[in-house]
N, C-alpha and C positions, 0 to 999 in steps of 0.2 A: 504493500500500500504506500503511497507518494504521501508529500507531505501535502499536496496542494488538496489531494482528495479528500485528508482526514480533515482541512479546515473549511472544506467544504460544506461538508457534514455538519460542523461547529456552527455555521454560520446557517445552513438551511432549516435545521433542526429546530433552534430558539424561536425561528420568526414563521414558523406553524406553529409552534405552541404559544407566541403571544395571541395569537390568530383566532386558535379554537377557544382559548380563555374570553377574548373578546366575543365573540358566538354565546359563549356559557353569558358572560358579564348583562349581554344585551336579552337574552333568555330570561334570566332572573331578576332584571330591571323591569322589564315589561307590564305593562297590564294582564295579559295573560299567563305570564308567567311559565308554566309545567300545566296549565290547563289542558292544553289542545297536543293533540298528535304530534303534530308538524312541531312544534319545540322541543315534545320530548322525542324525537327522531333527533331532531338537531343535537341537542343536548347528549346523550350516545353518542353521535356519530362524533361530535367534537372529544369525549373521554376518550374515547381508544384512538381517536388522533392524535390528543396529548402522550397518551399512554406510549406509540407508537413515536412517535416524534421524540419523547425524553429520551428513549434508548440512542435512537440513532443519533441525538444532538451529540452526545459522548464520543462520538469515534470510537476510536482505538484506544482511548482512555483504561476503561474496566478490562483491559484484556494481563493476563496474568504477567506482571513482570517478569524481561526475558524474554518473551515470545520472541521469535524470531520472525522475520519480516514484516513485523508492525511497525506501527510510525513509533505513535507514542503509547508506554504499557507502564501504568500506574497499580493496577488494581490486584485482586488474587483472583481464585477461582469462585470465589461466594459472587464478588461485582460480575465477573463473567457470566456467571450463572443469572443475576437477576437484570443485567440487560439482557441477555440471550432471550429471558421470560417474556418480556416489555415487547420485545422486538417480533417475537414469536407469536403472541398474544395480537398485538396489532397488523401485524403484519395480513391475518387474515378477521379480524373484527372489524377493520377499517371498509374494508369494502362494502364484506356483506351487511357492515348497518347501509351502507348506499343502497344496496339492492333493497331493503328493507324501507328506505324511503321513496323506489320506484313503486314498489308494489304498494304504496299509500296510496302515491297517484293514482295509480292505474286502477285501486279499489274506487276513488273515489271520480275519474273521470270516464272510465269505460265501464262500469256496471252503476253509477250513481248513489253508490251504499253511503248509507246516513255515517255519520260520526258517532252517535250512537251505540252503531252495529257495527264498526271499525276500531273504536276502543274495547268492546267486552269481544269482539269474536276474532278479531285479527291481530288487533296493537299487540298484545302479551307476547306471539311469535315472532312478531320483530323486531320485537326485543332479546327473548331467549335466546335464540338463534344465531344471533353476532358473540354473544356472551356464551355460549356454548362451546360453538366451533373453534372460539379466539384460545378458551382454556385448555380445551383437548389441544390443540397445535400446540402451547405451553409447557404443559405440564409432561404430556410422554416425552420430548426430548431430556426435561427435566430428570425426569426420573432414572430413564436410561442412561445418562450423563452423555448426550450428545451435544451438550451446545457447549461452542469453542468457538475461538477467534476463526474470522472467517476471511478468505481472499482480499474482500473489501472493509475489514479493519475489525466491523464490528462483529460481538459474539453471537452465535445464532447455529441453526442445529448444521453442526460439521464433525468431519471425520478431524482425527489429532494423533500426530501429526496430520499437516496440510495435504490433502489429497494422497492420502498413505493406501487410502482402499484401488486408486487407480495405478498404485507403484508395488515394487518387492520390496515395502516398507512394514513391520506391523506395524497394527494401529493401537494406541494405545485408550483410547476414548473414540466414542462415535462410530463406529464400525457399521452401524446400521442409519446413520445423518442421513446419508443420500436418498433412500427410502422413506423417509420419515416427511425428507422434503417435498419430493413426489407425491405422498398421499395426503400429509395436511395442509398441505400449500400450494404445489403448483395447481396440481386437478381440482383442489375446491375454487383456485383463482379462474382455473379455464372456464369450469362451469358458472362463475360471476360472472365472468365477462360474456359467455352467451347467452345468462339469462337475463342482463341488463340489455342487452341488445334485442332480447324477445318482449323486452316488457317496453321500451321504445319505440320500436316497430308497432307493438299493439296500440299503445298511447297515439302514435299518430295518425293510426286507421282510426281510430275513434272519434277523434275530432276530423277527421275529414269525412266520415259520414256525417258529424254532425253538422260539416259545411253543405254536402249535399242534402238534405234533409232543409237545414236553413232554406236553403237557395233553393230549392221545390218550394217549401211553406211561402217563400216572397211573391212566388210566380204566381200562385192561388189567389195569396193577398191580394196582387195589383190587379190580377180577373175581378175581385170580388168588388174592388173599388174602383171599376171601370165606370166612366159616364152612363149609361145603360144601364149600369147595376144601382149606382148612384139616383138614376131618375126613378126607380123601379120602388125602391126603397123610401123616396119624396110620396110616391103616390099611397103607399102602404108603408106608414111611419112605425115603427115598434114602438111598443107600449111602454112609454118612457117609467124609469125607476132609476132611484137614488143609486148611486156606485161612488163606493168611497175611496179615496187615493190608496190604500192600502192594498184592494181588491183587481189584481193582475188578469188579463185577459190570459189565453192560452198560449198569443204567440209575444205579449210580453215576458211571458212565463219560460218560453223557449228559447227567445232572443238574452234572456237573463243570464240563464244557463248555458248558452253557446258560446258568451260573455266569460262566463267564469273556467269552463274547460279552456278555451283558447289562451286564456292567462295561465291557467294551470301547465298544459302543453309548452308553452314559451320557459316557467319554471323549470318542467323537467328538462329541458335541452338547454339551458344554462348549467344546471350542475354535472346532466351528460359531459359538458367541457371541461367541466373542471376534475372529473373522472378522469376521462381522457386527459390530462393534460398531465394529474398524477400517474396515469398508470403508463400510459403509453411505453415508456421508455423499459420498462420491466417487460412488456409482451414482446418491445423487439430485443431485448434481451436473449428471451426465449427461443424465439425464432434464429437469431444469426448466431445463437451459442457453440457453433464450433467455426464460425468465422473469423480465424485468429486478430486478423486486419480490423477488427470491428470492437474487440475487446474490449481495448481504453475508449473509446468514444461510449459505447453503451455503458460500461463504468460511471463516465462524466455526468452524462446526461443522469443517468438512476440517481446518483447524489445530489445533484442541481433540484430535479421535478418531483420525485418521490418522498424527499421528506417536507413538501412543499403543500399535501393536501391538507392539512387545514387554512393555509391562504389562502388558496383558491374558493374553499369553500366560505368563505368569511366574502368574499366580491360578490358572489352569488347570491347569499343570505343579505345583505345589504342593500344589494341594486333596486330592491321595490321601495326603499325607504328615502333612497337618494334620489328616485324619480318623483315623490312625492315633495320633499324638501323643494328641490329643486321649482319644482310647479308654484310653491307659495310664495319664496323669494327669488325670482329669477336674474335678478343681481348677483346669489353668488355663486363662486367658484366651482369647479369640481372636489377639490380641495376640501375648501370648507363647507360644502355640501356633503362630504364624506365624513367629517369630524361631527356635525350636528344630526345626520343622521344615526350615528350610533351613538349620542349621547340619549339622543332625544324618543331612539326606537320604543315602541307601543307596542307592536306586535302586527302579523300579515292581517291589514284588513282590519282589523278591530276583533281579532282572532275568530274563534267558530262559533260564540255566540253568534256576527253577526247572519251568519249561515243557520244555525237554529232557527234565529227570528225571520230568515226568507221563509224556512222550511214552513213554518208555522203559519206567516201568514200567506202562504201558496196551499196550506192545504185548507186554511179558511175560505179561502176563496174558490176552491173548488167548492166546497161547503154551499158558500150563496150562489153559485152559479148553478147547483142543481136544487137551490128555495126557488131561484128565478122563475120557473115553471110553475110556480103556486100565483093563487090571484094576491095574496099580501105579503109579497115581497116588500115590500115597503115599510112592513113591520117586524121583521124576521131578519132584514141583512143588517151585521155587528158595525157600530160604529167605531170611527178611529181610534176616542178614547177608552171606547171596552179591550179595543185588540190590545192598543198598549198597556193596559192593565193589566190582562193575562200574563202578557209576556214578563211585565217587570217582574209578576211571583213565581213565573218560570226560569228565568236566568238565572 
């Protein structure tokens, strides 16, 4: 390991963990707080980015003094042991809480499922499921005593000596690393990365039928409000009734929600990048790993991007809140449009109460829309201040 690489590491490591700490900071500043999904997704996904980021900030630090071709080796085999843990543990919790925040999406824009029915029947899974996987990668190398100082500085499950299983060298620790790394890390990484790309693909069919779908509902529309239709309707007026601002028609009701998926959609393909942007450099890792020529560059890059996803994910998580800053003060800066937004973050939207209080009064309003058919309407549809009443003791 070079010297450039291990201060590398030093320098990309701290600035994701001030990153996901700021995630955390603006999480539990908020109005919402740890209420809603979407924060406590966040809020995971930023731990085991911390988690994962502390080990690797170390370098080569914890590796057992004397090691031979480390940079720098301060530590014994306990420190080695509990970066290797950090490292191992993140190394695949980090992802699959991401996967765990596609499949939120995807619950709640291609099948519509309440929040509700996403905290008691889904949330618990995607959570265990990061915290699972992350401990078993963990702890068998632990146990087995396979995590050692590794090629690129830091400890994590290797053979010891260095590549002694590929040489007529014995091994003294790790004998089985290589295997260990195959089955809790690469294959559960392979299978993240194509079941994020299946739940992508599925997120963007979804809103594109709901663009076609939209775009059939307008063409109806504008027949129905064609002059003709118009004069037709003068001559047989409907029986006029009270309709109260809170009471959505069916294609405001549709346009609302095509509204909110499209935002949601735009969401997932911002953190898709910043996935991508983390991972990339580790899949072509993968792929040109017996490309001798190719070594030190994928080396670089994996140091540089990879211990870089909590930044990433920290521009992501912010951007709705700097679009909104930005909209009330358009004087200022990008700058200080970024400092005020995460002083002053609230939370996406006014968190999911304010999606309750859609849900509710869209189903009220199906409610009057089928009193409508009665002759006292008039005395049957809920007024604005009843609705808000309800709600205040429901939220």
């Amino acid at each position: 390991m070079s010297d450039s690489n291990g201060i590398i590491l030093m320098v990309t490591g701290p600035i994701s963990i001030v990153s996901s700490a700021m995630i955390i900071c603006m999480i539990l500043r908020s109005h919402a707080k740890l209420s809603i999904c979407y924060h406590r997704l966040m809020f995971g996904m930023s731990i085991t980015d911390i988690i994962l980021s502390s080990g690797l900030s170390f370098s080569s630090l914890p590796a057992p003094i004397g090691t031979p071709g480390e940079w720098k080796t301060l530590g014994t085999r306990s420190t080695c042991n509990a970066q290797g843990f950090f490292i191992m543990f993140g190394m695949i919790a980090a992802p699959t809480y991401f996967l765990s925040l596609q499949i939120y999406y995807f619950c709640m824009i291609k099948y519509q499922t309440s929040t509700q029915t996403v905290r008691k029947n889904v949330e618990p899974y995607l959570h265990i499921a990061p915290i699972l996987v992350g401990l078993i990668a963990a702890i068998v190398p632990l146990v087995t005593n396979s995590i050692n100082p590794g090629s690129r500085g830091y400890c994590w499950a290797q053979d010891f000596p260095l590549h002694c299983t590929n040489q007529d060298i014995e091994c003294i620790r790790g004998e089985t690393a290589a295997t260990q790394r195959v089955l809790l890390l690469f294959l559960p990484f392979l299978a993240n990365v194509i079941t994020v790309g299946i739940m992508m693909w599925k997120i963007y069919a979804a809103v594109r039928e709901q663009d076609r779908k939209n775009a059939s509902h307008n063409f109806q529309s504008s027949i129905r409000r064609s002059p003709r239709n118009n004069r037709a309707q003068e001559d047989n007026p409907p029986v006029a009734r009270r309709r109260t601002s809170l009471i959505m028609s069916e294609e405001e009701l549709r346009n609302t929600q095509y509204e909110k998926s499209r935002k949601a959609r735009k969401r997932v393909l911002q953190y898709f990048i910043a996935y991508f942007l983390t991972y990339f450099s580790l899949v072509m890792d993968l792929i040109l790993h017996n490309v001798e020529s190719t070594d030190n560059l994928c080396e670089i890059l994996i140091m540089i991007f990879y211990p870089l996803g909590g930044f990433f994910n920290l521009i992501v998580f912010v951007i709705p809140a700097v679009h909104k800053v930005r909209e009330r003060n358009a004087d200022l800066c990008l700058y200080q449009a970024l400092v005020l937004s995460i002083v002053s973050y609230a939370g996406p939207s006014n968190g999911e109460a304010q999606t309750l209080r859609q849900g509710r009064r869209a189903s009220i309003a199906a409610r009057a829309r089928a009193l409508a058919n009665s002759s006292n309407i008039e005395d049957r549809v809920m007024t604005d201040s009843h609705i808000d009443r309800n709600e205040s003791n429901q939220v």
